[in-house]
N, C-alpha and C positions, 0 to 999 in steps of 0.2 A: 934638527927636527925634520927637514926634508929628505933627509935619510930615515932616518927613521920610515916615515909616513912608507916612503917608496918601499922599502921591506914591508910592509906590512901588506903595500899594496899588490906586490909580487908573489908575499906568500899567501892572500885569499883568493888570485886566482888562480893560482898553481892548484888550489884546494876544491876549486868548483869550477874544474874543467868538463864540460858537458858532452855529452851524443843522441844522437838521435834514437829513441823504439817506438815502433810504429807496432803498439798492442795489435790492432784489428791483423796488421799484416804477417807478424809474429805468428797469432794463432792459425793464419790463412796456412803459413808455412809448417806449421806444428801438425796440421791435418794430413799434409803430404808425410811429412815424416811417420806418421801412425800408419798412412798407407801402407809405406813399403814395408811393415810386415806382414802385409797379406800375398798370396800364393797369385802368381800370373792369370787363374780363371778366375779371378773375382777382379783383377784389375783393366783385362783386357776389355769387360763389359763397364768397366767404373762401375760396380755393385761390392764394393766392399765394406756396405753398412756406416756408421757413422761417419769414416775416415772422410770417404767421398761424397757423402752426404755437404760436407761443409766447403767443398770445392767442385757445384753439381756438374759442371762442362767438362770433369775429368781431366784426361792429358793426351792431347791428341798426338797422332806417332811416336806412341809410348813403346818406347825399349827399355827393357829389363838388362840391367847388367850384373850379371853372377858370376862366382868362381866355384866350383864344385867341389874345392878341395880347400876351402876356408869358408867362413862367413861374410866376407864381403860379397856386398849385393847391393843397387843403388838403381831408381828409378830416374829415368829423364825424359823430357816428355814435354811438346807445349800447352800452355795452360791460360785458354781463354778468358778465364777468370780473370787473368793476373796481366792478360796478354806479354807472357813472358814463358820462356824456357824456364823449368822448373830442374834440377836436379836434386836429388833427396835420397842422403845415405841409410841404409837401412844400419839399424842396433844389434845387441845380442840379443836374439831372441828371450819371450818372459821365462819359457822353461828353463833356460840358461845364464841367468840374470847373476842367481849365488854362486853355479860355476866363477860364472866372468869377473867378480867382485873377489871373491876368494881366491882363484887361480890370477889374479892381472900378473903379468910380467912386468917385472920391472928393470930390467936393461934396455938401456939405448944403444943406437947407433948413429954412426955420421948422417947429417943431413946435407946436403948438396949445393944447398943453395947459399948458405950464407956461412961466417967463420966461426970455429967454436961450436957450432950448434948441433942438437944432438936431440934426436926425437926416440919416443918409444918404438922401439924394433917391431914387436906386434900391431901397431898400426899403420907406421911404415910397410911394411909387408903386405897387409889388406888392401889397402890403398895400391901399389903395386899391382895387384893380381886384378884389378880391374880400369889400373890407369886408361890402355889402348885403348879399350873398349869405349870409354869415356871421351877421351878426344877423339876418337872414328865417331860418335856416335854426338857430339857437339857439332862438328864440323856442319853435318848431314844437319842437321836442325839449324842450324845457323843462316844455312843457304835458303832451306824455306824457308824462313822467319828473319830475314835479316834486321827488320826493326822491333823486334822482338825485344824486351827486360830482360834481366837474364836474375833467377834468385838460386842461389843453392841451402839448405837447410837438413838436418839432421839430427836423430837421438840417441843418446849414449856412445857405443862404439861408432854410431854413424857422424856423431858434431865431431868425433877429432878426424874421423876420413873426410869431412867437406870440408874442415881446415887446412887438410893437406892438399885438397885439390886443387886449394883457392889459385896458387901460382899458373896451373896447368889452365884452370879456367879464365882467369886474368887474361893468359899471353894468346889464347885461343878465341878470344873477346876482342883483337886488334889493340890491347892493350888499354881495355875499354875498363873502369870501374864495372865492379855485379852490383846492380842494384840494390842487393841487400843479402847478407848470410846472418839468419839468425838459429840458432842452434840449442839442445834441450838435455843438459844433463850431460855434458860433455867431462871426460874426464881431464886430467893435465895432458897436453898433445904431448912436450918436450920442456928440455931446460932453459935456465932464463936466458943464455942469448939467443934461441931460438923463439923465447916469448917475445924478449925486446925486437929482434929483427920484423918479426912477424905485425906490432903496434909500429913499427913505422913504412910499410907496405899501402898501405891505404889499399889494400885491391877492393872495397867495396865501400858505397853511399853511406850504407846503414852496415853494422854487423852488431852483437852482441851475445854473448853465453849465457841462456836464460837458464837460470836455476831455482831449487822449491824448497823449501823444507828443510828436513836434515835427510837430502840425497845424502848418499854415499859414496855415488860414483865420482862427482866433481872436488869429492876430497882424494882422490887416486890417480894417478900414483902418487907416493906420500910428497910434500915439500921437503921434508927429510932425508931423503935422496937426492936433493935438486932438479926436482920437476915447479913448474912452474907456468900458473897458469898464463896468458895473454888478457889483455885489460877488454872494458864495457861489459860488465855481469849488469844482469836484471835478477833480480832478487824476488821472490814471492815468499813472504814467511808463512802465511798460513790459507792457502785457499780455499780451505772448508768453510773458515768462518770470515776471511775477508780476501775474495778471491781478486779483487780490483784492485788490492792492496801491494806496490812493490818497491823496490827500494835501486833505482840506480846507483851504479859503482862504477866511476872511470877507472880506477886503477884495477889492476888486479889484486886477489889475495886480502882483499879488504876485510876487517872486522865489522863493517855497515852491511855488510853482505853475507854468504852463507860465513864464511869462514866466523862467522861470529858462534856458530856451534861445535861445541866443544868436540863431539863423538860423533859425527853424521853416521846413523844405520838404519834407517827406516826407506827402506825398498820400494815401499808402497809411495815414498814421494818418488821416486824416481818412476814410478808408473802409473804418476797421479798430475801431469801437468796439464795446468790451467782447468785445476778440477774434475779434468776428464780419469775415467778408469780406462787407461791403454790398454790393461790384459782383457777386459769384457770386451774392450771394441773391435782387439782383432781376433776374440776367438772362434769367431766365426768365419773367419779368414784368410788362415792359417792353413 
């Protein structure tokens, strides 16, 4: 019977293993991510309409980091608000949303850091073409701000490049925990020992892969392939009608979470988080 019990009691908390989401700070971070699709003179002045509107002290010693010959592009910048270093990957732009959905690449390549592990080559590469830029450009913020938070945050193509950066931000942190990576619609980064390696990293306090709807993108690349997401989703099923409404998922791949939809294709979630219309807010922006 005390076997028993002890199974029982090992499999209910295997079952209701928790993490932390910090809503308010979530959408603090969701606002930075909607920034950085706006164009460097709206950002230079922090007038980029709604984005900065909900982070009003802007990002002070904001650098733009772009590659002119990909879409990788990623704001970092302090952030009074947050009194923290913000970094914040920019997405596939909206006019290039069904491109990027319908063209995703789906071949990996070796990942570096750990064994077995294997990341999507197209965001590997992005990530790449604005690494240096990113640690020159941590370093230099770091020394003004040394007590500074540190959060990174991103949407669509931009949540799997702040996943890949997490390691480079980590070791550049003194080996410091980031306060918090929370991320918007992110696709699969790589396969699962790169997702398992990744849930036992702890590089951050808080992290989590907040998802809406029936996105599309966080069902891509397919699991069919052996892509595979990394654990803590926040789930929002319907924001129109219950936008307070979410559903935590420690594991990955959960049916309590998006994967409980059968066919995710509806776009407009993925440019509809936390009720907000992303395409109306940077088209002014842009």
């Amino acid at each position: 019977m005390k076997i028993v019990l002890t199974i029982l009691i090992l499999i209910t908390l295997s079952s209701c293993q928790i993490f932390t989401y910090n809503e308010q700070l979530a959408q603090k971070l969701a606002a930075f991510s909607l920034a950085s699709y706006c164009t460097s003179n709206y950002l230079s002045n922090w007038n980029c309409g709604f984005a900065c509107q909900q982070n009003q002290q802007g990002l002070q010693n904001l650098q733009i980091l772009t590659n002119t010959t990909s879409y990788a592009t990623a704001l970092i910048g302090y952030s009074p608000d947050l009194n923290g270093i913000v970094i914040s990957f920019r997405g596939t732009t909206s006019a290039h949303i069904q491109t990027y959905i319908t063209d995703l690449k789906l071949y990996k390549t070796q990942y570096p850091l750990c064994k077995n592990c294997q990341v999507h080559a197209g965001f590997y590469s992005s990530y790449q073409d604005i690494q240096q830029q990113l640690i020159s450009s941590f370093k230099n913020l770091r020394q003004l701000y040394p007590q500074a938070l540190v959060f990174v945050t991103g949407h669509s193509l931009g949540a799997a490049l702040g996943a890949l950066s997490l390691p480079d931000i980590f070791l550049l942190n003194n080996n410091q925990k980031i306060n918090a990576f929370y991320n918007f619609g992110s696709p699969r980064v790589g396969n699962q020992d790169y997702a398992i390696w990744f849930n036992t990293q702890n590089f951050a306090n808080e992290y989590a892969r907040v998802t809406n709807g029936a996105d599309p993108v966080p069902e891509n690349p397919a699991e069919w392939i052996y892509y595979r997401h990394y654990n803590h989703e926040v789930y929002y099923p319907n924001v129109s009608q219950n936008p307070n409404q979410f559903v935590k998922c420690y594991y990955a791949e959960d049916n309590n979470c998006e994967d409980r939809i059968f066919l995710a294709t509806n776009i407009n979630d993925h440019l509809g988080y936390y009720g907000w219309n992303w395409t109306q807010a940077t088209s002014g922006c842009e």
